[in-house]
Backbone bond lengths (Angstrom), bond angles and torsions (degrees), N, CA, C in turn:
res aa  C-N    CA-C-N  psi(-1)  N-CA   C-N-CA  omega(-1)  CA-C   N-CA-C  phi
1 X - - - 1.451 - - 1.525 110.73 -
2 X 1.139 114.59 -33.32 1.604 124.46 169.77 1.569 138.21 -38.78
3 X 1.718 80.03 -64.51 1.715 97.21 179.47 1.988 80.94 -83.16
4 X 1.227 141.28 -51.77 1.609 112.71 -171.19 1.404 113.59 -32.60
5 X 1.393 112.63 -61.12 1.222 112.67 176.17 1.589 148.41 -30.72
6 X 1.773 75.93 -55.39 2.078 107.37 159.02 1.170 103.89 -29.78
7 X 1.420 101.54 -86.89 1.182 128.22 -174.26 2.112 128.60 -43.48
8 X 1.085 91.16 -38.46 1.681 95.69 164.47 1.508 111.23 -64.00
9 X 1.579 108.31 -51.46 1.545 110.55 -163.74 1.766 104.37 -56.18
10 X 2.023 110.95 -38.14 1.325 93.03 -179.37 1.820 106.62 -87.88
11 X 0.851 134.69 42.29 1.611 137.47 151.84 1.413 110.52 101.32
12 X 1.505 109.20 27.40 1.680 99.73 -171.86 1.564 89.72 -111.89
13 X 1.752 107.05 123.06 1.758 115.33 -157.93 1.447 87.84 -103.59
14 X 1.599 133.83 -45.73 1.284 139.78 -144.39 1.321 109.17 -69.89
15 X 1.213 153.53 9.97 1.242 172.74 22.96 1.501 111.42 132.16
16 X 1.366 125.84 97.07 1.664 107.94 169.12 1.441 100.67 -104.56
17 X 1.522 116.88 169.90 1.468 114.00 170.23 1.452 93.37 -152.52
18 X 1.359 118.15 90.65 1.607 112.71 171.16 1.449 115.17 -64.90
19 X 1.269 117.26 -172.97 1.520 127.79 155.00 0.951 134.58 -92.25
20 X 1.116 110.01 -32.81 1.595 113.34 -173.54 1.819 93.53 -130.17
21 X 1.516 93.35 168.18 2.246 95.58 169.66 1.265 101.29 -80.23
22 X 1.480 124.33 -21.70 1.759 113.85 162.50 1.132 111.40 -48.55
23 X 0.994 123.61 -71.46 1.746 137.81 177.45 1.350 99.06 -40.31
24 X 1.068 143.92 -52.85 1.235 125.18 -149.70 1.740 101.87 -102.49
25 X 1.376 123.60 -13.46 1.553 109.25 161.96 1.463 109.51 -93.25
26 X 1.384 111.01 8.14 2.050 112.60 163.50 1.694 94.47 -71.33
27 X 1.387 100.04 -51.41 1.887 96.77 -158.44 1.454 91.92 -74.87
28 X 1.258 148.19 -45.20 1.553 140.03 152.48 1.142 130.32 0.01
29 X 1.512 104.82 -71.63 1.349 132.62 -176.09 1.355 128.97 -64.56
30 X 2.024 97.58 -29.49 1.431 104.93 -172.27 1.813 103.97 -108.99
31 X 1.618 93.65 -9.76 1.662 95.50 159.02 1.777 129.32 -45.74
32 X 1.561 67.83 -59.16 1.784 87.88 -178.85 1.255 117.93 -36.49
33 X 1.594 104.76 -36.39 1.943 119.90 -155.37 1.883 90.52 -86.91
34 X 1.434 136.96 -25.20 0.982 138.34 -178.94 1.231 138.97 -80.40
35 X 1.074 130.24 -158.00 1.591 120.69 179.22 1.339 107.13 -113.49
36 X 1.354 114.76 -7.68 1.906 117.00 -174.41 1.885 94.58 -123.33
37 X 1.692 124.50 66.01 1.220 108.97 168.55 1.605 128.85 -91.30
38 X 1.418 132.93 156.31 0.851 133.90 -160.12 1.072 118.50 -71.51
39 X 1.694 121.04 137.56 1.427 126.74 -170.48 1.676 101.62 -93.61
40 X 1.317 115.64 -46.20 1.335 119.59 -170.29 1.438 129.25 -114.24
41 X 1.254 155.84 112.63 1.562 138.90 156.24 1.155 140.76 -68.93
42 X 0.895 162.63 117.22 1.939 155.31 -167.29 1.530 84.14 -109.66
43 X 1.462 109.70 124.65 1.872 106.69 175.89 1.716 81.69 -133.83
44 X 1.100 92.84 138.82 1.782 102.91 137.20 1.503 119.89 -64.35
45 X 1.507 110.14 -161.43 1.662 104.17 -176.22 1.893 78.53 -135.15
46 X 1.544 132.48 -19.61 1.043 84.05 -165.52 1.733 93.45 -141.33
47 X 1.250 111.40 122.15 1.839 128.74 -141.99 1.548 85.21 -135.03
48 X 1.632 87.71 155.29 1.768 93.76 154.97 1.512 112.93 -102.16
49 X 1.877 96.17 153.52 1.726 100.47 -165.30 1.379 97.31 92.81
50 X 1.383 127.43 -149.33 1.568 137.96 -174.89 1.226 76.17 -82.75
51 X 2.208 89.06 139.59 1.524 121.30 156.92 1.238 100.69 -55.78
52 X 1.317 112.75 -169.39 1.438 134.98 147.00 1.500 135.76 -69.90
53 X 1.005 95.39 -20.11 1.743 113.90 161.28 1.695 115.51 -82.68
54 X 1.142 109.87 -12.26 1.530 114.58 -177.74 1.761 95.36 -98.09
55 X 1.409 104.10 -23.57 1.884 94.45 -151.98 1.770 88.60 -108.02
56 X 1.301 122.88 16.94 1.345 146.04 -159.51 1.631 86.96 -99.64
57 X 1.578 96.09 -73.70 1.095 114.34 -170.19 1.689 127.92 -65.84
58 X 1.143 107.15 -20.07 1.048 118.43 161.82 1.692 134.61 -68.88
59 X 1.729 110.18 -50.07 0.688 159.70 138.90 2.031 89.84 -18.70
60 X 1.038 147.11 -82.22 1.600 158.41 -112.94 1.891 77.56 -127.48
61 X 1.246 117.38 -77.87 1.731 106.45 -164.98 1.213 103.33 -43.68
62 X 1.334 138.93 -66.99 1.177 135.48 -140.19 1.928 102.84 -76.37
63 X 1.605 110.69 115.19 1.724 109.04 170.39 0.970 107.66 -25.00
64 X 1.594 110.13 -85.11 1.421 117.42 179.95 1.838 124.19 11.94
65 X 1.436 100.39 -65.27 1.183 132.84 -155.67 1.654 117.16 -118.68
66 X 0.953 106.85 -12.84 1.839 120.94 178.40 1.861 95.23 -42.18
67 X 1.482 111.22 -50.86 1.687 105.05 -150.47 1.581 101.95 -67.36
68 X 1.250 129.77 -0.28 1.740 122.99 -144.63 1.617 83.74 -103.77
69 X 1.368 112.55 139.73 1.619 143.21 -126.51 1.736 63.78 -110.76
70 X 1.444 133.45 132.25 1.385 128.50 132.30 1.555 140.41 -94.76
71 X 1.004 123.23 121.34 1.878 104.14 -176.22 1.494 99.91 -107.85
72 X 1.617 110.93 139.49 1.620 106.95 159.74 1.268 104.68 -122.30
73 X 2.009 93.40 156.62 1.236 105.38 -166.72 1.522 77.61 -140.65
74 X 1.525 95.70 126.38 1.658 109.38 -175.32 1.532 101.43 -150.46
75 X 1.263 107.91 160.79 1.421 113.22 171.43 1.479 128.49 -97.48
76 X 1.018 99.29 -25.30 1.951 113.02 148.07 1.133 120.20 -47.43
77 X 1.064 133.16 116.95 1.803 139.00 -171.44 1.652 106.88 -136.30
78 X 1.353 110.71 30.48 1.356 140.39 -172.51 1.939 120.42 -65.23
79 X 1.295 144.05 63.71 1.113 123.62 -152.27 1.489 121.13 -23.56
80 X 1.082 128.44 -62.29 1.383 132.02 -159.48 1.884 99.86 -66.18
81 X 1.574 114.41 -27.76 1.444 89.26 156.82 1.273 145.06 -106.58
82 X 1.253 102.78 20.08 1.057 120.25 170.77 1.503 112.54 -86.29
83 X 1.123 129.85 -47.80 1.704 150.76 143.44 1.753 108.96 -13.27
84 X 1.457 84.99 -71.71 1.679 88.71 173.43 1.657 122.64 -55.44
85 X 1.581 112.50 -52.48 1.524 118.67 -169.03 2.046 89.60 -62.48
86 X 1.164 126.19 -43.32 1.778 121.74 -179.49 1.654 104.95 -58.46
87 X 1.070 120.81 -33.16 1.136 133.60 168.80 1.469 122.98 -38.86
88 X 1.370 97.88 -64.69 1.661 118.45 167.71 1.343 126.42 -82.90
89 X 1.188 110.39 2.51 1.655 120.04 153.79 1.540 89.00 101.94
90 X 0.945 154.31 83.76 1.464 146.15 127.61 1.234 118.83 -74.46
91 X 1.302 109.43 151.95 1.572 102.22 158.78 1.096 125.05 -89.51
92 X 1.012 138.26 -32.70 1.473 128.60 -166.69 2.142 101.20 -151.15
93 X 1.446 122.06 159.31 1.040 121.78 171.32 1.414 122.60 -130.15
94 X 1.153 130.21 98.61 1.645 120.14 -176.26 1.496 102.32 -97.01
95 X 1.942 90.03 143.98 1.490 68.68 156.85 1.289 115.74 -119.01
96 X 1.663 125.95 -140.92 1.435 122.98 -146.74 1.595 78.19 -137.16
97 X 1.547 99.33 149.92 1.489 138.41 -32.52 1.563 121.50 -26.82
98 X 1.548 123.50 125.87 1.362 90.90 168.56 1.368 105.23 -104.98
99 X 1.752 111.63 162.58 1.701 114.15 166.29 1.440 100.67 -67.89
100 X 1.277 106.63 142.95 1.213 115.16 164.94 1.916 126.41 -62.33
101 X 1.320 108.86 -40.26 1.280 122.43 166.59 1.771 110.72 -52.70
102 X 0.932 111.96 -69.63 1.403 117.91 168.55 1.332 128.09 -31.83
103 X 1.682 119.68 -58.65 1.531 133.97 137.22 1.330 110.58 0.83
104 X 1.729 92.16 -79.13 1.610 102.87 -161.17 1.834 117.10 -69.42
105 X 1.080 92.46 -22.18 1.940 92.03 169.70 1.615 102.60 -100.14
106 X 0.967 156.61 -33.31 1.472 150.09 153.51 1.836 97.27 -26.57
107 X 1.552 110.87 -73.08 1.143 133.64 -177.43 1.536 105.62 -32.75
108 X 1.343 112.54 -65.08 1.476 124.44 -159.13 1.671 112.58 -81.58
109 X 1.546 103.34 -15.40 1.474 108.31 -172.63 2.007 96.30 -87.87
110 X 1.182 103.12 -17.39 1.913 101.72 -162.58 1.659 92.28 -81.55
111 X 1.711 101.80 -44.81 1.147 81.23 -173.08 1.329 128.04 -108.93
112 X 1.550 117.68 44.43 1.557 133.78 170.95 1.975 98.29 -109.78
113 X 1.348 109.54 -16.25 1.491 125.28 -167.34 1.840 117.51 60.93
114 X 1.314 94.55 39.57 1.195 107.83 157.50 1.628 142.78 -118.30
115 X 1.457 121.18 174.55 1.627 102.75 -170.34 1.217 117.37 -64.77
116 X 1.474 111.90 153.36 1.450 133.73 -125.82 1.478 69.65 -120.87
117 X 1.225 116.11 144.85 1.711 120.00 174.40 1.432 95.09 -122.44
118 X 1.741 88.25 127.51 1.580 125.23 -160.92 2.040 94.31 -57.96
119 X 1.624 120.03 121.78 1.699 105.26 160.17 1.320 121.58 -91.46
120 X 1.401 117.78 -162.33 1.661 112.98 160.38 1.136 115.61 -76.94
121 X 1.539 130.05 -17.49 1.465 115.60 -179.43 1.037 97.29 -124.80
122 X 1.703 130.04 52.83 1.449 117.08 168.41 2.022 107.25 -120.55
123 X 1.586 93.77 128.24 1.284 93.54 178.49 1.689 116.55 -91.94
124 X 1.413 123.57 131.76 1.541 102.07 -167.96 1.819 89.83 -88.54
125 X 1.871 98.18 149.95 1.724 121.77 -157.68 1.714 83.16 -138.35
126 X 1.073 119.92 -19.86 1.744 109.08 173.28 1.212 129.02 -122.54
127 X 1.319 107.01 110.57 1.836 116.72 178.10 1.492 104.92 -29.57
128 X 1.820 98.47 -57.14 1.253 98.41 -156.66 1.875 136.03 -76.94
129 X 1.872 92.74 15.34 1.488 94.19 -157.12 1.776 75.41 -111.28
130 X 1.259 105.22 161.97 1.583 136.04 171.41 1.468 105.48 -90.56
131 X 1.441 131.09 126.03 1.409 123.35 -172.59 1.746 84.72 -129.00
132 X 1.413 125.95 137.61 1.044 148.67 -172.48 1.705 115.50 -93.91
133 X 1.012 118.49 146.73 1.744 93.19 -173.64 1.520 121.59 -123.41
């Protein structure tokens, strides 16, 4: 509810907030099928229903849905899961607490598809992104 908030105040309106990671690979799934599908995800790693590593993965197999930019923001800063979530294609990993400033240019760089400017709690999870320093 936090970062939603963040995130409205700096001008981002398009906004889903499911309940569960079920819920949120329904609105995913049926994005895809529409004319307004989702460019970006902010997941946690640890939800009720599928983690974030399940809705990761889901999220990355399916064509449909492969292109949608993911960021996690978890409080685990654990190698081996961090390993795993790069694994499953994320883009980027913060962890928690996050700055809000940081958020909002992480945020704004994924989804302009440009470099992602490196934070203090960001681990890089994608070969393929350019992190700025």
């Amino acid at each position: 509810m936090l970062i939603n908030s963040m995130l409205k105040k700096h001008g981002f309106t398009n906004i889903v907030l499911p309940d569960t990671s079920i819920e949120a690979w329904e609105k995913i799934a049926n994005g895809v099928l529409s004319d307004d599908p989702f460019e970006l995800v902010l997941t946690d790693l640890n939800m009720p229903g599928l983690d974030g590593m399940d809705l990761i993965s889901k999220i990355k197999e399916d064509p449909m849905s492969a292109h949608i930019r993911v960021i996690v923001i978890s409080a685990d800063a654990d190698d081996s899961v961090i390993g795993i979530v790069k694994t499953l294609g994320a883009l980027v990993y913060l962890t928690k607490p996050v700055v809000f400033k940081e958020l909002i240019a992480v945020v704004e760089a994924a989804l302009l598809n440009e470099e992602i400017p490196h934070t203090e709690g960001m681990f890089n999870v994608s070969g393929d992104v350019k992190y700025s320093k």
